[in-house]
N, C-alpha and C positions, 0 to 999 in steps of 0.2 A: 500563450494567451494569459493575460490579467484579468482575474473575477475579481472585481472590487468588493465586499461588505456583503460578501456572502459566505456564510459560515454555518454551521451544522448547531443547532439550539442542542443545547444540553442541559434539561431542567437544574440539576443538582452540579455544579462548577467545582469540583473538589481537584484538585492538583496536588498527585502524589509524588512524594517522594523513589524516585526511581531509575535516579539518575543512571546507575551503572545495572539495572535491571534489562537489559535489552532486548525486546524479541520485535527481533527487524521485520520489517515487509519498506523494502528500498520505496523510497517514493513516496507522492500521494498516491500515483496509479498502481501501486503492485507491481512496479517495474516492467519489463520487455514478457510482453505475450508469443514473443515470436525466436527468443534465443536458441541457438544453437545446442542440439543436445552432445552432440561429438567432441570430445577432448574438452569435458565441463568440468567444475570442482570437486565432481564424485572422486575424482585421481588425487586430488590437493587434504591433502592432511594438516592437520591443524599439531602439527607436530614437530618439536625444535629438533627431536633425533632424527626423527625417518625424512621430516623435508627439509630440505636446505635451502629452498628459497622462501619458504614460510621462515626459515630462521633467520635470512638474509635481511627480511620484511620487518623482525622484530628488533635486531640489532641496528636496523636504521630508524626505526622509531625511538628506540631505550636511547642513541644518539644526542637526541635533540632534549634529553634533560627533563622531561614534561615534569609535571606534577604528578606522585603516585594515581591519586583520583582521574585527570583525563587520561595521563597511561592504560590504566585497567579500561577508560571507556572507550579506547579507541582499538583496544583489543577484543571487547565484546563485540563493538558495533563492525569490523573486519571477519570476526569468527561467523556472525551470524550474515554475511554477505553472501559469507563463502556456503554455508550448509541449507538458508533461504532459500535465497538465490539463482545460487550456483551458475555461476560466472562461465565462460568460456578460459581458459586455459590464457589465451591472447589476452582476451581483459583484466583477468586476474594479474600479468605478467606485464600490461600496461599500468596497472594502477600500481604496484609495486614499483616498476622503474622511477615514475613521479613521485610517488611517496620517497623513495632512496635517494634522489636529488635536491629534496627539500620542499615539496610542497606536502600540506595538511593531509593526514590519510583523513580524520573526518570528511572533512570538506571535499575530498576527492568522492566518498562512498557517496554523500549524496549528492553529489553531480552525476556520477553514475547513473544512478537512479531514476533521476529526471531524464538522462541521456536514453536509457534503455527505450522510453517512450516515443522518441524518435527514430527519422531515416536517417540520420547523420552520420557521417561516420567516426570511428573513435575519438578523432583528434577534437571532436569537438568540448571532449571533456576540458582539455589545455586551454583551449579558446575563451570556455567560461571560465576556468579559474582565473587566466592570466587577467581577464576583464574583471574580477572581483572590485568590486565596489560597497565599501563598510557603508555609505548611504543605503545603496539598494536590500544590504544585508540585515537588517533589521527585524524585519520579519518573518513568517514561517513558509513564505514563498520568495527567500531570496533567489535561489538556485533559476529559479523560473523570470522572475525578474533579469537577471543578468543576461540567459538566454535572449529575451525578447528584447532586448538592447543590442546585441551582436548578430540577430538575424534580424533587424531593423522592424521588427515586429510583423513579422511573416503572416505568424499564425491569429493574427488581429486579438483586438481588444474588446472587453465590456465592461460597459460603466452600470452603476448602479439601475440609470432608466433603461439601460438595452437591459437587464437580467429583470426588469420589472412588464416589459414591454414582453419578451419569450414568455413569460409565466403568465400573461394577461390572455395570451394567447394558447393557453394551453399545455405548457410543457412543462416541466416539472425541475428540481434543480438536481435530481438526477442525469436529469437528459443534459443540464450544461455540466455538468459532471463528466457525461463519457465524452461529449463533446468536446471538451478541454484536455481531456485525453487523447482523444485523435485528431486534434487539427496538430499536435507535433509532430504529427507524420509530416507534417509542410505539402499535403497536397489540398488542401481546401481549410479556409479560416474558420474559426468558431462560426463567426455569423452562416457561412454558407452551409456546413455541417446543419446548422438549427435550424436553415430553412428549409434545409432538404425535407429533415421532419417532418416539418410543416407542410410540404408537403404529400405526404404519407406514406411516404420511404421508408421501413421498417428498418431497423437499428442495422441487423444483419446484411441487409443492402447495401445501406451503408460503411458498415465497416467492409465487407468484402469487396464492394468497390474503389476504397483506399487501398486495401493491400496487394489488390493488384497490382499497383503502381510503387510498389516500394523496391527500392533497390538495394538496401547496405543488411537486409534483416531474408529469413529464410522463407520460403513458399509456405504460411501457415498450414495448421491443421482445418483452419473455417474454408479457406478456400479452397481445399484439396474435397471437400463434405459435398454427397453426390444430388443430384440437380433435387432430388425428393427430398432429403433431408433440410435443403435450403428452403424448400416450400414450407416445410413443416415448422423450421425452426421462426419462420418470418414473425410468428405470433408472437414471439420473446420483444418485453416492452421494453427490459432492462438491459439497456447496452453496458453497460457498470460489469452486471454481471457475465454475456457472452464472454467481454474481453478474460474476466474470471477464470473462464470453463477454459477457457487456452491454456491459461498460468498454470491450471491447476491438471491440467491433462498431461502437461508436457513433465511439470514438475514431478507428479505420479507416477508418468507414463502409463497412463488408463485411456480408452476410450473418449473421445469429447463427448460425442451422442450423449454419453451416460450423464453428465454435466449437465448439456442443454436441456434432455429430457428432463431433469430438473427442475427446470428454466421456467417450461411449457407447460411444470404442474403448477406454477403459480411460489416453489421454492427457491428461497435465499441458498445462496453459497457461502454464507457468513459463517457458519457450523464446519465446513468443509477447509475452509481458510484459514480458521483457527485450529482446526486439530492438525493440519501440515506442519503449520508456525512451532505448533506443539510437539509433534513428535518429529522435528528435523531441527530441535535446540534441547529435544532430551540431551542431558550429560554437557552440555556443551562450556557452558562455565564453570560445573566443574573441572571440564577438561584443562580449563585454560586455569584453574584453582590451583591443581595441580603441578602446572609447570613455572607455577610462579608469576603468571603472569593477567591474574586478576583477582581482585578481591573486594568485598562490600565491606566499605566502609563501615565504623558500628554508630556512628551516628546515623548513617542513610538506612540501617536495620531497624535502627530503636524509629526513626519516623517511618518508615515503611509497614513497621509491626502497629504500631499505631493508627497511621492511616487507613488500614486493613480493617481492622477493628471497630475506628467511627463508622467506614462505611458498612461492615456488616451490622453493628448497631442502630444505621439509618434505617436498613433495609427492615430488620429484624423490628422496628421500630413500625412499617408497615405494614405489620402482620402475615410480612413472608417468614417461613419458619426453617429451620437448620436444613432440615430436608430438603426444603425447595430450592434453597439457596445450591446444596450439595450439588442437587441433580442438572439446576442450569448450570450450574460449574464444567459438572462433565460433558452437558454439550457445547463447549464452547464460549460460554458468555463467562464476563468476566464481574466483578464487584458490580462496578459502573455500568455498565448493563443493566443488572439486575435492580442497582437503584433505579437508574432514567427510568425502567417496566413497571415498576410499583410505584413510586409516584405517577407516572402517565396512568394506571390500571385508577388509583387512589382520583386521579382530576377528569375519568371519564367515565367512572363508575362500574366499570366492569373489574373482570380478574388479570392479573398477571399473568395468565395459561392464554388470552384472548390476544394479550398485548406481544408475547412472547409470536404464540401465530401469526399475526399480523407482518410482524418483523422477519418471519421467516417465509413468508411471502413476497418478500424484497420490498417492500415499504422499509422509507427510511423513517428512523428516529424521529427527524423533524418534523415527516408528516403526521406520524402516529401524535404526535404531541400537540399539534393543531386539527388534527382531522376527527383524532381516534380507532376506534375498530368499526369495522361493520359490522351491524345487529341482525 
């Protein structure tokens, strides 16, 4: 599915420097809610002595000659597939064969990505490469674009008055958000997905009624959740975030309940999402520092140290102080964050503590920034 000129408002537009800084989440969607946990990347080391096919992976990339700079980024953005992630053993040993015969490991991770979000099966990663088209590749949804050209656009389309027509009517650009997430399952198109909504089919209905029907991906953890839990879980408005509590139960291996219960107190998983990202790329470019095999440029340092800088001086600038900055830090929130919260806190008159709430109530960005907080 193509969402045309719909994009996420971000009062303060700063673009950091951070090119080889990477902490992956594959995807727009957060990749495959439903991967297999048996023979996953937990076994795959990111190691030239102890694995030989992670060495195999590096000596066909060093191969091709690259430039130090995308070398090291195609080593970060590989490392953190693998520790994100965490690929099945078969995909990890699929996308290495490709990558070893000459096609792009980039390009490959985020087809992955996109792939994960479907019922397809692996080959269709090949299918979109091989269709790669520098037109379609332009911008930040090439990967989806080329898809929807080789499955003759399965999962339908929306143009600007369809995304103005759903919101007239009620829905929110969250809802075309998870929606555009699940109609790559390829069993019902965005539009039918939004009507169901509309009709008042609760997110989890929804989704559980897709995945009944999926054939290349594993019997989830939502549909296995017992006939009360599903009752209880219906009130969850946020399908964005359900799909979430999968990622993040399976990635954990925790309970979902505990997720959804989450969900049903009216709490964001954004806190949650960030501290995984966090602590499963601890070390990680060190790791890869160490073996030679990436390194930050000192000009991307001197503008990254910089950029860091202006924006805490934005922030600090709006009367958030070191301390406050510190402590969203440790939950989670990152610069950008905390700018977008204190300017929106700054143009609705309230505090950054409201706004922070708000957002942890699964309200996105863009509505706090038009709607506000509730008084």
């Amino acid at each position: 599915m193509k969402i045309r000129k719909i994009k996420v408002i971000i009062l303060i537009a700063i673009i950091l420097a951070i090119n080889t800084m990477i902490i992956f989440a594959v995807s727009s969607g957060n990749a495959d809610t439903t991967t297999s946990i048996v023979a996953s990347s937990d076994q795959y080391e990111l190691s030239l002595d102890k694995n030989i096919k992670f060495k195999g992976l590096v000596n066909s990339i060093e191969a091709k000659n690259l430039k130090k700079e995308e070398f090291y980024n195609q080593m970060a953005k590989y490392a953190s597939l693998i520790k994100n992630i965490k690929p099945t053993m078969i995909e990890i040993e699929y996308i290495n064969e490709l990558a070893a015969s000459g096609y792009d490991l980039g390009k490959l991770i985020d087809i992955y990505g996109f792939w994960k979000d479907t019922d397809d099966d692996i080959n269709m990663i090949k299918t979109i490469y091989d269709a790669y088209d520098p037109e379609l590749a332009q911008g930040d949804y090439w990967v989806e674009e080329i898809y929807n050209k080789v499955t003759d656009y399965k999962t339908g389309v929306l143009n600007s008055d369809d995304i103005d027509t759903y919101l007239e009517k009620g829905l929110t650009k969250a809802d075309i958000a998870a929606a555009n997430r699940l109609c790559r399952l390829g069993k019902l198109s965005i539009q039918q997905i939004l009507d169901k909504k509309l009709t008042g089919m609760s997110w989890l209905e929804i989704i559980d009624q897709l995945y009944s029907q999926v054939k290349n991906r594993d019997k989830t953890l939502l549909i296995s959740l017992s006939a009360s839990s599903k009752e209880k879980y219906k009130e969850i408005k946020d399908g964005n975030g359900i799909l979430d509590a999968e990622f993040l139960a399976r990635r954990n291996s925790k309970d979902i309940n505990t997720y959804l219960d989450n969900l049903v107190a009216g709490k964001s998983l954004a806190v949650e999402k960030n501290q995984y990202f966090k602590d499963n790329t601890e070390g990680m470019l060190e790791n890869l520092r160490s073996q030679g095999l990436w390194d930050e440029p000192q000009d991307i340092k001197e503008k990254n140290q910089k950029a860091f800088e202006d924006l805490r001086k934005k922030i600090k600038d709006n009367s958030v102080s070191d301390e406050e900055i510190n402590i969203l830090k440790d939950k989670g929130y990152n610069e950008l964050d905390i700018l977008n919260a204190s300017e929106m806190a700054i143009k609705h008159r309230t505090t950054i503590d409201r706004i922070i709430m708000e957002k942890e109530k699964g309200t996105t960005w863009d509505d706090i920034a038009i709607k506000g907080v509730e008084q």
